[in-house]
Each structure stands twice: as C-alpha cells, then as structure tokens.
VMD Tcl script that builds the backbone (N, CA, C; Angstrom):
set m [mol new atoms 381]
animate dup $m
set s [atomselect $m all]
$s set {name element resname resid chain x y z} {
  {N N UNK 1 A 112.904 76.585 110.588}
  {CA C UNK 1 A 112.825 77.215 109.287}
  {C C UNK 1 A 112.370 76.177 108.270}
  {N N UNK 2 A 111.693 76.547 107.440}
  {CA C UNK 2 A 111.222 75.609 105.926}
  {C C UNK 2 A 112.204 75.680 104.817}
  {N N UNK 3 A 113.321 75.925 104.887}
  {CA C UNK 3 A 114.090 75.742 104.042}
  {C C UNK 3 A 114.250 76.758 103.465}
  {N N UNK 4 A 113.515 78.137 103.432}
  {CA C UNK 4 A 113.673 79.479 102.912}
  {C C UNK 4 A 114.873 80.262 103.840}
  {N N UNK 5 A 115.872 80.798 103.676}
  {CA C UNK 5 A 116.150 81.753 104.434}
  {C C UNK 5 A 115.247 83.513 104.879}
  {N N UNK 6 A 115.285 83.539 106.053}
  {CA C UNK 6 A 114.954 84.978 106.811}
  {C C UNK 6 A 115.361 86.033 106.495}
  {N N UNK 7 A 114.883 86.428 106.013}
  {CA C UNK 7 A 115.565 88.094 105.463}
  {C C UNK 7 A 116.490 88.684 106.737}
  {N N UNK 8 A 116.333 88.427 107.830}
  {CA C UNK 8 A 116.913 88.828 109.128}
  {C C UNK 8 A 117.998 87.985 109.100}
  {N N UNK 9 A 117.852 86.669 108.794}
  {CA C UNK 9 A 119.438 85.844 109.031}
  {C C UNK 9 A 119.880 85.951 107.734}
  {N N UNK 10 A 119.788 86.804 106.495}
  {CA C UNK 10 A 120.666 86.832 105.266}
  {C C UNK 10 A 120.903 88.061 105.360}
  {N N UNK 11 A 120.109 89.298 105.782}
  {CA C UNK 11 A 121.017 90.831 105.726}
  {C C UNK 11 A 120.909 91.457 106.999}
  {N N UNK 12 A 120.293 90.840 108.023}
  {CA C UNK 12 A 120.893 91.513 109.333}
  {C C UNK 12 A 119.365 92.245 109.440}
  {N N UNK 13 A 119.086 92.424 111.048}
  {CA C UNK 13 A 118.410 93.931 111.061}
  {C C UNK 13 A 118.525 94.994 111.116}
  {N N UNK 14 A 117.560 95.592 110.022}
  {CA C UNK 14 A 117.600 97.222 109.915}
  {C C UNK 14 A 118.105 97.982 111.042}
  {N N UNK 15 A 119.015 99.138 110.708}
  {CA C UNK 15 A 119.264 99.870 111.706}
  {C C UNK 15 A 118.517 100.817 111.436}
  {N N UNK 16 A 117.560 101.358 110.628}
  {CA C UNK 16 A 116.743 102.156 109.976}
  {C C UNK 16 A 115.609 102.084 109.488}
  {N N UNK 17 A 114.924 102.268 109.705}
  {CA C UNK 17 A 113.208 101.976 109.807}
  {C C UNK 17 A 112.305 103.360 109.183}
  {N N UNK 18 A 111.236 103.274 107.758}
  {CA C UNK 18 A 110.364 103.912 108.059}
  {C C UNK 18 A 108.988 102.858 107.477}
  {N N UNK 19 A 108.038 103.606 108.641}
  {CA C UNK 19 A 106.779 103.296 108.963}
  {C C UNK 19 A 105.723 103.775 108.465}
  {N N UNK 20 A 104.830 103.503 107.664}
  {CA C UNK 20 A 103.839 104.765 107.102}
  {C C UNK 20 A 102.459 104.044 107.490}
  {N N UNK 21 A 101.909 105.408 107.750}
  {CA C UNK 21 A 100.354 104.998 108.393}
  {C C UNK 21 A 99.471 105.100 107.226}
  {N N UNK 22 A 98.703 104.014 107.001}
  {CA C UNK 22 A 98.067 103.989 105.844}
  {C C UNK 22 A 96.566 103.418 106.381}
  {N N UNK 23 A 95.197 104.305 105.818}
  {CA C UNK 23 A 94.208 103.243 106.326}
  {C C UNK 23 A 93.241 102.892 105.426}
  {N N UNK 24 A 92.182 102.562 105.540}
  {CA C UNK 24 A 90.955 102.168 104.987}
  {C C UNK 24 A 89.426 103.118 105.520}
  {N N UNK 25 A 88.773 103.840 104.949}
  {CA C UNK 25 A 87.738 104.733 105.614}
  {C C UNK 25 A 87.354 104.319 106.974}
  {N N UNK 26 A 87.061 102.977 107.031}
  {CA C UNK 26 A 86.840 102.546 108.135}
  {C C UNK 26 A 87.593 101.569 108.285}
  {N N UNK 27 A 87.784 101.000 109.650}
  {CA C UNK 27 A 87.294 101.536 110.806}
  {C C UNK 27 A 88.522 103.177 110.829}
  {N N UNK 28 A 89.102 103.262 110.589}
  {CA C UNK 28 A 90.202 104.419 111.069}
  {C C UNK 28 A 91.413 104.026 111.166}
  {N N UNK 29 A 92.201 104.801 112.023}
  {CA C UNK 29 A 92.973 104.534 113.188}
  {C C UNK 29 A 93.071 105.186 113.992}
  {N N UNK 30 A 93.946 104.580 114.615}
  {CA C UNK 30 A 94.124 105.316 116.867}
  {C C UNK 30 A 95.848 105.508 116.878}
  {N N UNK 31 A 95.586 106.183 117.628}
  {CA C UNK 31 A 97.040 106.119 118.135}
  {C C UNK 31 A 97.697 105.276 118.942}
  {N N UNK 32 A 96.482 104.561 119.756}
  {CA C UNK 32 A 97.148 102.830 120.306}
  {C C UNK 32 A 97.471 102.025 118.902}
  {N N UNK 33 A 96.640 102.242 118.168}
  {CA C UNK 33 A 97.087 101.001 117.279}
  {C C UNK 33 A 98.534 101.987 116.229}
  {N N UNK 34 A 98.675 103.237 116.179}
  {CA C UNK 34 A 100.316 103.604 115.710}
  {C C UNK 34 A 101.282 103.316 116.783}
  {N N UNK 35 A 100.727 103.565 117.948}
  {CA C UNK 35 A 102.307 102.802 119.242}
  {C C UNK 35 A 102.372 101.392 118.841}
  {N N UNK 36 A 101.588 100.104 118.143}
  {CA C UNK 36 A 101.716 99.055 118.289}
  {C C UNK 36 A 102.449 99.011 116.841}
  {N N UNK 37 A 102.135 100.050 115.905}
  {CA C UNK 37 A 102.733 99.768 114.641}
  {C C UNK 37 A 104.355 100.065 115.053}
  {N N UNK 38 A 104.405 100.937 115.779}
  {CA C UNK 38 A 106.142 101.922 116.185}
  {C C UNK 38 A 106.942 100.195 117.122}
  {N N UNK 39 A 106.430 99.779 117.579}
  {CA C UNK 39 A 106.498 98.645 118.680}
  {C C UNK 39 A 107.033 97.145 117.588}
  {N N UNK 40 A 106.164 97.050 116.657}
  {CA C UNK 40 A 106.463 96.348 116.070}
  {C C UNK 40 A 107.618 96.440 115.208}
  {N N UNK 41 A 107.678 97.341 114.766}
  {CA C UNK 41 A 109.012 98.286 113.734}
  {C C UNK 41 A 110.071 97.484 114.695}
  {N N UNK 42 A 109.683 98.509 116.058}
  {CA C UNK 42 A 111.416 97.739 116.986}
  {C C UNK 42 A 111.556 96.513 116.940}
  {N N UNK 43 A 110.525 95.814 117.144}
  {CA C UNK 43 A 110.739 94.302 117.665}
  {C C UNK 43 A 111.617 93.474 116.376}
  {N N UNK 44 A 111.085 94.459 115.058}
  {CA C UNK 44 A 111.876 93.620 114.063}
  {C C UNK 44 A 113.346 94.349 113.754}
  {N N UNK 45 A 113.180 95.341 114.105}
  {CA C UNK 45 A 114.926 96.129 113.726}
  {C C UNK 45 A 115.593 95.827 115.105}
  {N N UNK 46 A 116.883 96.286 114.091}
  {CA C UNK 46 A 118.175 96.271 115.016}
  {C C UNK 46 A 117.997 96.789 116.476}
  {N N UNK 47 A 118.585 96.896 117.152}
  {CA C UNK 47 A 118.445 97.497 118.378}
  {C C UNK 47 A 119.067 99.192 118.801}
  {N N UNK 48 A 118.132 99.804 118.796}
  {CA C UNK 48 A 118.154 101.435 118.780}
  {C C UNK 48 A 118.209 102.064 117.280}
  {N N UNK 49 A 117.828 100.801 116.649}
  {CA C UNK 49 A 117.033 101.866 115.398}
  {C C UNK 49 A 116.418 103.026 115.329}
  {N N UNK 50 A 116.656 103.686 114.126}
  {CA C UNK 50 A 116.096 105.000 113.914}
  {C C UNK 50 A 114.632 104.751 113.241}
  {N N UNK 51 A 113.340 105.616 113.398}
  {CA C UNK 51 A 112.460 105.014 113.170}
  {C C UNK 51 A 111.760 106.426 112.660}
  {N N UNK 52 A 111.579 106.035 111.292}
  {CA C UNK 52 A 110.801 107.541 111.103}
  {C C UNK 52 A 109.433 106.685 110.332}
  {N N UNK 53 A 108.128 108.151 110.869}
  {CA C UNK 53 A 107.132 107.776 110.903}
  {C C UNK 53 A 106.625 108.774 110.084}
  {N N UNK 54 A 105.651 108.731 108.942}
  {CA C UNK 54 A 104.857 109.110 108.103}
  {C C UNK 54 A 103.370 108.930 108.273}
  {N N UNK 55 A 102.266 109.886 107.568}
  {CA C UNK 55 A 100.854 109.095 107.121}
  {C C UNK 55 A 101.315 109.096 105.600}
  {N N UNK 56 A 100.021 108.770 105.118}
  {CA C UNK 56 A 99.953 108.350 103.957}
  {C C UNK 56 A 99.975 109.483 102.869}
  {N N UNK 57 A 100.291 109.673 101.247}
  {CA C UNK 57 A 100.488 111.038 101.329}
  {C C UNK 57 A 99.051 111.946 100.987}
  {N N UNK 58 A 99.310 112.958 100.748}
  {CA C UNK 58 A 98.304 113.889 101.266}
  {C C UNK 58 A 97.797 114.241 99.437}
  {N N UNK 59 A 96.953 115.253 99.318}
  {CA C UNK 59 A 96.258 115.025 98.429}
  {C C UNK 59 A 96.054 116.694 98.507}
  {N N UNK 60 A 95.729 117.002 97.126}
  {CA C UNK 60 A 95.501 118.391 96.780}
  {C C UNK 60 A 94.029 118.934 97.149}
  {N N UNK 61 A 93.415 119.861 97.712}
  {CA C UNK 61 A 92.112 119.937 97.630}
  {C C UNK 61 A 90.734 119.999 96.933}
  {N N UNK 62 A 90.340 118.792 97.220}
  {CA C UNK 62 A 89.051 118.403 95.875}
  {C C UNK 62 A 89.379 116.707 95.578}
  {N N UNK 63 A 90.613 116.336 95.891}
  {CA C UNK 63 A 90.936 114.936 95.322}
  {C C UNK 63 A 90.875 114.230 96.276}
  {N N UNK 64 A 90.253 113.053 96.218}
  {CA C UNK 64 A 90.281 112.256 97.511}
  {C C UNK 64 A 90.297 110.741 97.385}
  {N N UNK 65 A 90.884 110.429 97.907}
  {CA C UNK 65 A 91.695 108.433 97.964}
  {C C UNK 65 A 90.202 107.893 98.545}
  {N N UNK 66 A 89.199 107.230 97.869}
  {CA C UNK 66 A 88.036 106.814 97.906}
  {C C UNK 66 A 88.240 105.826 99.097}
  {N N UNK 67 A 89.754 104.911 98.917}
  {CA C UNK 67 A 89.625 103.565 99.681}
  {C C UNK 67 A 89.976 104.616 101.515}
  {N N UNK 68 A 90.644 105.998 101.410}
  {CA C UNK 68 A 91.091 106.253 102.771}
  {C C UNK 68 A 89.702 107.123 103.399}
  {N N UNK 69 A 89.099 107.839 102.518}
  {CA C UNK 69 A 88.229 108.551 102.955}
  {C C UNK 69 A 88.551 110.256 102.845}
  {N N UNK 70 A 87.196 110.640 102.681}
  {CA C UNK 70 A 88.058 112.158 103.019}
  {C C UNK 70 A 89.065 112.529 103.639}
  {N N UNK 71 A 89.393 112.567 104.607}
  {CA C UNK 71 A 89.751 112.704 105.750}
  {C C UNK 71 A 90.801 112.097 106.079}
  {N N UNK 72 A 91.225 110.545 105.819}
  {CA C UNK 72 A 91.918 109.549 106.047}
  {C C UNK 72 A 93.660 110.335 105.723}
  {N N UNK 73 A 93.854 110.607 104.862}
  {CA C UNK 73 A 95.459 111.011 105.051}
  {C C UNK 73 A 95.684 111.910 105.630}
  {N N UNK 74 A 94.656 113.114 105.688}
  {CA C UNK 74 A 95.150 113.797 107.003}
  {C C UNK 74 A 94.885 113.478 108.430}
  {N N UNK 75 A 94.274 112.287 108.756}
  {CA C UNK 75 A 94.384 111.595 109.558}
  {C C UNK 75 A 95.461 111.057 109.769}
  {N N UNK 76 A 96.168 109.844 109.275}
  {CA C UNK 76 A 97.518 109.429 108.976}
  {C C UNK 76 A 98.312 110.411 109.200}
  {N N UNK 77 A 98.408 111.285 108.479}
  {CA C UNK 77 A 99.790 112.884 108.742}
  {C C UNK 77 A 99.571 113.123 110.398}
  {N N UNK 78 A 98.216 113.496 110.637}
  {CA C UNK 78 A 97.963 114.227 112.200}
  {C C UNK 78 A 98.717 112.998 113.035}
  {N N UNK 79 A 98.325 111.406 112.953}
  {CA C UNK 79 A 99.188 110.411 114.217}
  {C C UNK 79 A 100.603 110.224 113.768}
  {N N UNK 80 A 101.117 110.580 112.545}
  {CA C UNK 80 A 102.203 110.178 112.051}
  {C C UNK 80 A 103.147 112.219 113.381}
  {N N UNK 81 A 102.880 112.771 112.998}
  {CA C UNK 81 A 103.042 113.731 113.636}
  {C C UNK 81 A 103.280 114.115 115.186}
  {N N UNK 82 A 102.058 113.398 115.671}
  {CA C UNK 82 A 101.816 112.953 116.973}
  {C C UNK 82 A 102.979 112.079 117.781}
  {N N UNK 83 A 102.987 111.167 116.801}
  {CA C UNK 83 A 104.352 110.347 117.329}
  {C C UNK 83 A 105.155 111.074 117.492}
  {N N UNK 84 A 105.964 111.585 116.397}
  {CA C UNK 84 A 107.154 112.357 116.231}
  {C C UNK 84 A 107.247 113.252 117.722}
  {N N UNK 85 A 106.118 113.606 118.080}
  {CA C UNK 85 A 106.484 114.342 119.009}
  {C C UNK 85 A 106.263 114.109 120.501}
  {N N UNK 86 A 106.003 112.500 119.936}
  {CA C UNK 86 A 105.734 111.972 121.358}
  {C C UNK 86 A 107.185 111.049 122.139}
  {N N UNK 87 A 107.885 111.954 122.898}
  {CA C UNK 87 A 108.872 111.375 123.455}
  {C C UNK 87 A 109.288 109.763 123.887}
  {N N UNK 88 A 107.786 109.502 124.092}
  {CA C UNK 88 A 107.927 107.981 124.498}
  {C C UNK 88 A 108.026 107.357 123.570}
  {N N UNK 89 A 108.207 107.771 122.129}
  {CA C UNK 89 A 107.870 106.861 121.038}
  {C C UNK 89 A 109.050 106.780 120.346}
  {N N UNK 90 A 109.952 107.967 120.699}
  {CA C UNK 90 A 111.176 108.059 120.445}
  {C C UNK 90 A 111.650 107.491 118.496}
  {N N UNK 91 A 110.624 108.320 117.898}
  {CA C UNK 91 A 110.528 108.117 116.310}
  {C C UNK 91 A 110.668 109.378 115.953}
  {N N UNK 92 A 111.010 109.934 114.492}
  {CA C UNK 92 A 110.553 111.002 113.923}
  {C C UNK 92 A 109.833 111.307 112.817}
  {N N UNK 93 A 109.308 112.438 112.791}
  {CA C UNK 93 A 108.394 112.773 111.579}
  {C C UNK 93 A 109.069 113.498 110.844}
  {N N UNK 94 A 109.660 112.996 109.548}
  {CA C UNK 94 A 110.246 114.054 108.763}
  {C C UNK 94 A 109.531 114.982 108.147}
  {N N UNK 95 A 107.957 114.842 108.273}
  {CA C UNK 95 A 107.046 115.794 107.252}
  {C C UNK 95 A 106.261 114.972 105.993}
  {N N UNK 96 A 104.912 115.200 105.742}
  {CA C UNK 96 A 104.394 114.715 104.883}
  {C C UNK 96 A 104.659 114.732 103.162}
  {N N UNK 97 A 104.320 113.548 102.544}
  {CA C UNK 97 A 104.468 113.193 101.249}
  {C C UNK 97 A 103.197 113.913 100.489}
  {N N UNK 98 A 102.957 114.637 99.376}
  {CA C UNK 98 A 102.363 115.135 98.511}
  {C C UNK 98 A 101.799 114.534 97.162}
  {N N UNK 99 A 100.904 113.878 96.516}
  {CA C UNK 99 A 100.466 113.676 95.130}
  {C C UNK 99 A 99.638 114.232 94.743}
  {N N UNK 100 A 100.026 114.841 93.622}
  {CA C UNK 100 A 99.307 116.461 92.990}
  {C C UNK 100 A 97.961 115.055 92.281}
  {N N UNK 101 A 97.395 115.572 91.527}
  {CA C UNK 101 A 95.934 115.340 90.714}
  {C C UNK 101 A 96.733 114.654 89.685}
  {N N UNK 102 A 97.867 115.044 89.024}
  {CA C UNK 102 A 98.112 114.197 87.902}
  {C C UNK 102 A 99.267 112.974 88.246}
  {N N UNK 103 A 99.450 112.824 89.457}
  {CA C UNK 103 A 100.563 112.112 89.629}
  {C C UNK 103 A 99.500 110.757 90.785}
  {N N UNK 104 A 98.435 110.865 89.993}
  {CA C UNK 104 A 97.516 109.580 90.894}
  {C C UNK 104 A 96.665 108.708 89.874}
  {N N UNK 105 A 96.934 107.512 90.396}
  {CA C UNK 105 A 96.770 106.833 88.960}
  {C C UNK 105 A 95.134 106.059 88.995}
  {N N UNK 106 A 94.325 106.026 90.560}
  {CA C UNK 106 A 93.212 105.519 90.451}
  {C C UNK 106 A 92.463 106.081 91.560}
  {N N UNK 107 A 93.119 107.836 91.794}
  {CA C UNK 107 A 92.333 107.915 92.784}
  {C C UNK 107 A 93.364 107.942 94.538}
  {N N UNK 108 A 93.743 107.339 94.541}
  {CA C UNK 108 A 94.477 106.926 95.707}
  {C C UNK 108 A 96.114 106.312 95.330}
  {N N UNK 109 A 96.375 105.942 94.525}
  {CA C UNK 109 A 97.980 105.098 94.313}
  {C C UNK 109 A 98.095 105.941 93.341}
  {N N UNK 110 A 99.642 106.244 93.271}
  {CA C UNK 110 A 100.618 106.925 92.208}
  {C C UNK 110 A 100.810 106.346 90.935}
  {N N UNK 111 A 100.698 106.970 89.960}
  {CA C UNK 111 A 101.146 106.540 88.837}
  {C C UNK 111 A 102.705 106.637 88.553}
  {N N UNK 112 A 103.464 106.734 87.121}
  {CA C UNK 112 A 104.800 106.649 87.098}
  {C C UNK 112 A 104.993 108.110 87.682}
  {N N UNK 113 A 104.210 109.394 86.891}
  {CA C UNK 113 A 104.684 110.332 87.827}
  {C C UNK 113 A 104.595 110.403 89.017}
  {N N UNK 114 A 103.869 110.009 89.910}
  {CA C UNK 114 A 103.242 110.427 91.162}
  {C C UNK 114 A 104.963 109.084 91.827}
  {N N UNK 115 A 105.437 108.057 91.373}
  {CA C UNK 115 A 106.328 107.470 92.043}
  {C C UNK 115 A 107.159 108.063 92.070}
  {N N UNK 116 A 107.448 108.682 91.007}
  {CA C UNK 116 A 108.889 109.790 90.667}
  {C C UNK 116 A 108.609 110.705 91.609}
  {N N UNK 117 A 107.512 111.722 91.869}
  {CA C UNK 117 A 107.364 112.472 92.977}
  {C C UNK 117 A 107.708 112.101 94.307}
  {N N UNK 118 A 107.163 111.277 94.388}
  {CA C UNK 118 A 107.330 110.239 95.785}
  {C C UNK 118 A 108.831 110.312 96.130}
  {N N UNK 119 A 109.713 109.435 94.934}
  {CA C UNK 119 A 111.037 109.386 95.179}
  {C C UNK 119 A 111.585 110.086 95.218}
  {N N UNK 120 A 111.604 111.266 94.244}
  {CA C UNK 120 A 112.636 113.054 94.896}
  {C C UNK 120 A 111.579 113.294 96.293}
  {N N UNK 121 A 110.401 113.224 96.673}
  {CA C UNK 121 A 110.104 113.783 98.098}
  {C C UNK 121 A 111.103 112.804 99.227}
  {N N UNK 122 A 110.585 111.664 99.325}
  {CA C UNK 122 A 111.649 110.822 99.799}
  {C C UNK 122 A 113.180 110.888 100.074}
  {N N UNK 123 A 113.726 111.503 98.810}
  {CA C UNK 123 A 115.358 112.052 98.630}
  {C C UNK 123 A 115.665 112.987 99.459}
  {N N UNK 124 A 114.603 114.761 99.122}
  {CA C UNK 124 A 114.689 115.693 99.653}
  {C C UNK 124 A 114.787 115.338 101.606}
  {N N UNK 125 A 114.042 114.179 101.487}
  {CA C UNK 125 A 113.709 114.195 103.444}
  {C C UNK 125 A 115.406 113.140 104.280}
  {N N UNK 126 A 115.828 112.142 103.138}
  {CA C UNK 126 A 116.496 111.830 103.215}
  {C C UNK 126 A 118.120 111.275 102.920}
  {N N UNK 127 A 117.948 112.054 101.700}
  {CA C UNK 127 A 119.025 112.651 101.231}
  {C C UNK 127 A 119.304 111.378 100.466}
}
mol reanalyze $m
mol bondsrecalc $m
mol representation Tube
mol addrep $m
C-alpha cells in the first residue's frame, strides 16, 4: 500500500452491488464484455453478493444521448435484461431508469431534475 487506505480494508466489501451498462456509440457492447463487467462486480464484493444490473437510462422518443447513440440505451436495457435472466449470471434486473426531455441537462446526463428523478426511480426499485 502507498500510504492511502483501501476502501475495502476501511469499510469492508459490499454485500450489495449495482452495475450499470453504459456505452459510447461505438464500438458498442456484447454481452461477453457485460459477463466480464458482472465478474468483476464479484471479484470486488463480498462473497455472494447481491448484484443488480441496469443499462443506462432510457430516453423519451425523439431524444437521444449523442455520446450513446440512437440506439445505445436500449441497447444497455436489452444486456442489462439479458443478464437478469441469465441464470449463470446469477444478478438481477430490477427494470429500467427513465429521463424525460426536461430532466437532461446536455443531451445525455441529468440535470438537478433529471437526478431527483433518478433518485425516487432508484427508491421506488429499492426502497
């Protein structure tokens, strides 16, 4: 160690994990590279962590996150989904996140409303 403490040796690992699939127009993503994101989650949490998996959130029709692409968060939702229901992956999908037109502050990232949305969606999934 460099003299910093590890977030792992000052609060322990997570017994609780979420993961969100987020991309860039290109190249994409795969679903090998979400098993390696789900893989990595474990390697850093506790052991038999709970692991819930998201895409990125979704967008009203007509509005579109320039940096994800058309397409890109419902991409993200479709592997975030995929997992959930992929036994071997042993994660869940609680259901996708929503930012209306006025709750986006450049296109793609939330403004104060769009965080506030975020956080009651977040609440509603996890109380």
């Amino acid at each position: 160690m460099d003299g910093r403490l590890e977030p792992a040796y000052m609060f322990g690992r997570p017994d609780t994990v979420w993961a969100q699939i987020c991309i860039f127009a290109n190249p994409g993503a795969t679903y090998d590279e979400v098993k390696r994101l789900i893989a990595n989650a474990r390697l850093h949490a506790a052991s038999g962590a709970q692991i819930f998996i998201t895409g990125q959130p979704l967008y009203d029709p007509g509005q579109v996150c320039q940096l994800a692409g058309a397409n890109g968060p419902q991409l993200t939702d479709s592997l975030a989904r995929q997992a959930g229901s992929d036994a071997t992956q042993n994660v869940t999908y609680p259901g996708a996140f929503r930012l209306r037109p006025n709750e986006v502050a450049d296109g793609c990232h939330a403004n104060t409303a769009g965080q506030q949305s975020l956080g009651r969606q977040a609440i509603a999934f996890w109380g």
